[in-house]
C-alpha positions as CSV (number, residue, x, y, z in Angstrom):
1,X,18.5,8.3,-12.3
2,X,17.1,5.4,-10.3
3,X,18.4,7.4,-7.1
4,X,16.1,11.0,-8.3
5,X,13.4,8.5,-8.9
6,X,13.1,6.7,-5.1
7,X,13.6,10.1,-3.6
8,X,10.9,11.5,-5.3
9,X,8.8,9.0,-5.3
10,X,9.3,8.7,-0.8
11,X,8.5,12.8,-0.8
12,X,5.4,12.1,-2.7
13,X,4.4,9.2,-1.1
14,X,5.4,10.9,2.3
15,X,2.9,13.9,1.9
16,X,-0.6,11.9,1.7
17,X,0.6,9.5,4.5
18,X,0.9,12.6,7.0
19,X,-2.2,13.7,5.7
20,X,-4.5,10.7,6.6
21,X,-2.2,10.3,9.6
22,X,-3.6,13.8,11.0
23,X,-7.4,12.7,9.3
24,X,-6.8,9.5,11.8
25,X,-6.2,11.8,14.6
26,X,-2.4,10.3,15.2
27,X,-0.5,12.6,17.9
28,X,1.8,15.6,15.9
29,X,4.7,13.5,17.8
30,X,4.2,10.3,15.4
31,X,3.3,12.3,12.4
32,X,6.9,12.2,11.1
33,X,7.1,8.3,11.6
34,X,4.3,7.7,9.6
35,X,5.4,9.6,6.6
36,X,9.3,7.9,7.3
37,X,7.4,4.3,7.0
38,X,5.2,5.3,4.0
39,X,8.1,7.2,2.0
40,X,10.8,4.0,3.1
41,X,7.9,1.5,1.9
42,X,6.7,3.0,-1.3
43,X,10.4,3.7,-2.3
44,X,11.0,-0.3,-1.8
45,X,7.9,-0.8,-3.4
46,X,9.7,1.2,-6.7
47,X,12.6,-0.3,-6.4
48,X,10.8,-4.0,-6.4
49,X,8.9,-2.6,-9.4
50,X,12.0,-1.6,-11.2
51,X,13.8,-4.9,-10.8
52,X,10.6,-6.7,-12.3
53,X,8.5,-8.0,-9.7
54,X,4.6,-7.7,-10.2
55,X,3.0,-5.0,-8.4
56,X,0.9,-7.6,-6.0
57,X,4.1,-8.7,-4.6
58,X,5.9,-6.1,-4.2
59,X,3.1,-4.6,-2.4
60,X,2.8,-7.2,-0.6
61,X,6.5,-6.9,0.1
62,X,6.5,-3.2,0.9
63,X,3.6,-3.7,3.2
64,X,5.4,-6.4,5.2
65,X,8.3,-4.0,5.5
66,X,5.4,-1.6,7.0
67,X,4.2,-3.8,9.3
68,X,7.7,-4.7,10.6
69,X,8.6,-1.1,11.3
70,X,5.5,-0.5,13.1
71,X,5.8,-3.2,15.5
72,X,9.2,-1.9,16.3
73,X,8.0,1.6,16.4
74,X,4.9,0.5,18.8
75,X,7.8,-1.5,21.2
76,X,9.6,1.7,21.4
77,X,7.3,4.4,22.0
78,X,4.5,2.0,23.7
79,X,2.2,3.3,21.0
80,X,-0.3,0.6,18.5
81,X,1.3,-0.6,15.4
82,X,-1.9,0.1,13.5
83,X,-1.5,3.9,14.1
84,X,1.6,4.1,11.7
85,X,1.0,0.7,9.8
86,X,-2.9,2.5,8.1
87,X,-1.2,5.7,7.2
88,X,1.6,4.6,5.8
89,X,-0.6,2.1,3.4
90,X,-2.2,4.6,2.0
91,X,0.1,6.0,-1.0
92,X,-0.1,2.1,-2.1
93,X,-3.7,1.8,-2.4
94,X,-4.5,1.5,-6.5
95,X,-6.3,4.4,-7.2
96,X,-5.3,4.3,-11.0
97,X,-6.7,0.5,-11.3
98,X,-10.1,1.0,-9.8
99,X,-10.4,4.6,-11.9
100,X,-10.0,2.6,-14.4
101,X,-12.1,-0.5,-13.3
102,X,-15.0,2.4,-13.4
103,X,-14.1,4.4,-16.4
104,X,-14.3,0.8,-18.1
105,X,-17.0,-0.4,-17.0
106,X,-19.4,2.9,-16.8
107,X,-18.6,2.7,-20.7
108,X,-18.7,-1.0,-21.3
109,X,-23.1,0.0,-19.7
110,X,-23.1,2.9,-22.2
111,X,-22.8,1.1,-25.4
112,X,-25.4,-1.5,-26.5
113,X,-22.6,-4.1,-28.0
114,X,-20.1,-5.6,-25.6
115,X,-17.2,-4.3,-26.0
116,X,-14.5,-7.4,-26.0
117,X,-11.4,-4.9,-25.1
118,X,-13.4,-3.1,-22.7
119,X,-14.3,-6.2,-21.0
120,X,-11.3,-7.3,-20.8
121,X,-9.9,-3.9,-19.1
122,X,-12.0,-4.5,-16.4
123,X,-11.5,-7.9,-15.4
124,X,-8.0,-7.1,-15.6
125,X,-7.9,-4.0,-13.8
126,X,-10.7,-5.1,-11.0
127,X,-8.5,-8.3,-10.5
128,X,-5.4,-6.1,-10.3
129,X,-7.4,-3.4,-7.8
130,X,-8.3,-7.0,-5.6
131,X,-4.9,-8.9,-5.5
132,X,-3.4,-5.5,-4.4
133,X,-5.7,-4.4,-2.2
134,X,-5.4,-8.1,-0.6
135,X,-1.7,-7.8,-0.4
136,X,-1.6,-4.9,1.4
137,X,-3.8,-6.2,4.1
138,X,-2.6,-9.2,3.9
139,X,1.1,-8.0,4.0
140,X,0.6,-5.4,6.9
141,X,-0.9,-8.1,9.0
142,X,1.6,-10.8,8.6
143,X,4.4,-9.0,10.9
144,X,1.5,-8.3,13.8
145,X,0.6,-12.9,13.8
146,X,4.4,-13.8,13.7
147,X,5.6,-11.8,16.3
148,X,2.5,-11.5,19.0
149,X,2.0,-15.1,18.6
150,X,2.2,-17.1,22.0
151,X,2.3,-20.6,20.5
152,X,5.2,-22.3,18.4
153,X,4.9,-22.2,15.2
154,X,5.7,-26.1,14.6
């Protein structure tokens, strides 16, 4: 069952990765890679999820992974990692937090008493919309400073 799930989850995620991939004016040759690198990712991403890690990591995680195989995709094929890296981000972003950031907070201005639960949705759900957001970025750049930097680490 955990199998059915991954798969579908990587076709799903696949589809809107080629679609902002072709928005970002990527070459029909790299179109495939960056729905390979977005379906791979999100897939990890699930399986992460599954075993109990928090969503910001395993964002973070899947996003590293991202950045990893672009870098080895821009060595190969001479190409920028940041062409396949923003595509195949994409799927991750939290549309379903920040909806519900809005919806929460559009109603929480509506009513005339403060709403303690609604209150609470937002902060919880804008935090959640932030950290992920933050991993993502944070985790697709990470690769890119490791392996182009010049200097020593230590």
């Amino acid at each position: 069952m955990l199998i059915l799930t991954l798969l579908n989850d990587a076709v799903f995620s696949a589809i809107p990765a080629i679609g902002f991939a072709m928005v970002f004016n990527v070459p029909k040759r790299f179109l495939s890679h960056c729905g390979m690198a977005a379906a791979l990712a999100h897939a990890f991403r699930t399986l992460l999820l599954h075993h109990g890690v928090a969503i910001e990591w395993a964002s973070f995680a899947a996003a590293a992974f991202i950045g990893i195989m672009a870098i080895m995709f821009a060595k190969r094929y001479l190409a920028p990692p940041l062409m396949l890296g923003v595509a195949a981000c994409i799927p991750m972003l939290p549309g379903v937090f920040a909806f519900d950031t809005v919806t929460a907070l559009i109603q929480l201005t509506s009513q005339s008493q403060i709403s303690h639960e609604l209150t609470d949705a937002v902060i919880s759900n804008g935090l959640k919309t932030v950290f992920i957001i933050a991993a993502l970025s944070g985790g697709l750049a990470m690769p890119s400073l490791l392996f182009y930097r010049n200097k020593k680490i230590i």
